[in-house]
N, C-alpha and C positions, 0 to 999 in steps of 0.2 A: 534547452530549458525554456521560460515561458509557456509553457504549454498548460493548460488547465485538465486536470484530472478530475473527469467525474467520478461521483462515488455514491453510493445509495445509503442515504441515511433516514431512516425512518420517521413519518413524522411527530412521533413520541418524542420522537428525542428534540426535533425542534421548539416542542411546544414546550420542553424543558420536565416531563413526566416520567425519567427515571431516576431511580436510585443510584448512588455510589458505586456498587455493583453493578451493575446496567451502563452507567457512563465508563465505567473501565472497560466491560467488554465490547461495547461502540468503539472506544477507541483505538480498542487491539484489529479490531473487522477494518476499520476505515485506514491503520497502519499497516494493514496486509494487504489492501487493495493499491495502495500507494504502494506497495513493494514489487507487486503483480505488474504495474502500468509502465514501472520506470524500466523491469525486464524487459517490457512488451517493448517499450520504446527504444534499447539496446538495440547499439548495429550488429547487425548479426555476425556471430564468431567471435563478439568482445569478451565474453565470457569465458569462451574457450580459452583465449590466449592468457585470461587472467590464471587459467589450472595450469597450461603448459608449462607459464614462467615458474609460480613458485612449484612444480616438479611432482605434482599428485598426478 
């Protein structure tokens, strides 16, 4: 942990010029890119062992 995730966020959105709609889906892009970085950052085969244990 400690590691900083970059993540590209438009800068519409910085300068605060979207709608409600538009900040939802920013936030689903920028919580999938976080989902993406923390896989990347998995040791490799942790994954695995989490299917082997529960038996899929």
């Amino acid at each position: 942990m400690g590691q900083e995730v970059e993540t590209e966020v438009p800068r519409a959105a910085e300068a605060g010029l979207y709608t409600e709609g538009d900040k939802g889906r920013l936030c689903a892009l920028v919580r999938a890119q976080l989902v993406r970085a923390q896989h990347a950052y998995a040791a490799p085969g942790a994954i695995d062992s989490v299917v082997s244990i529960s038996g899929m």
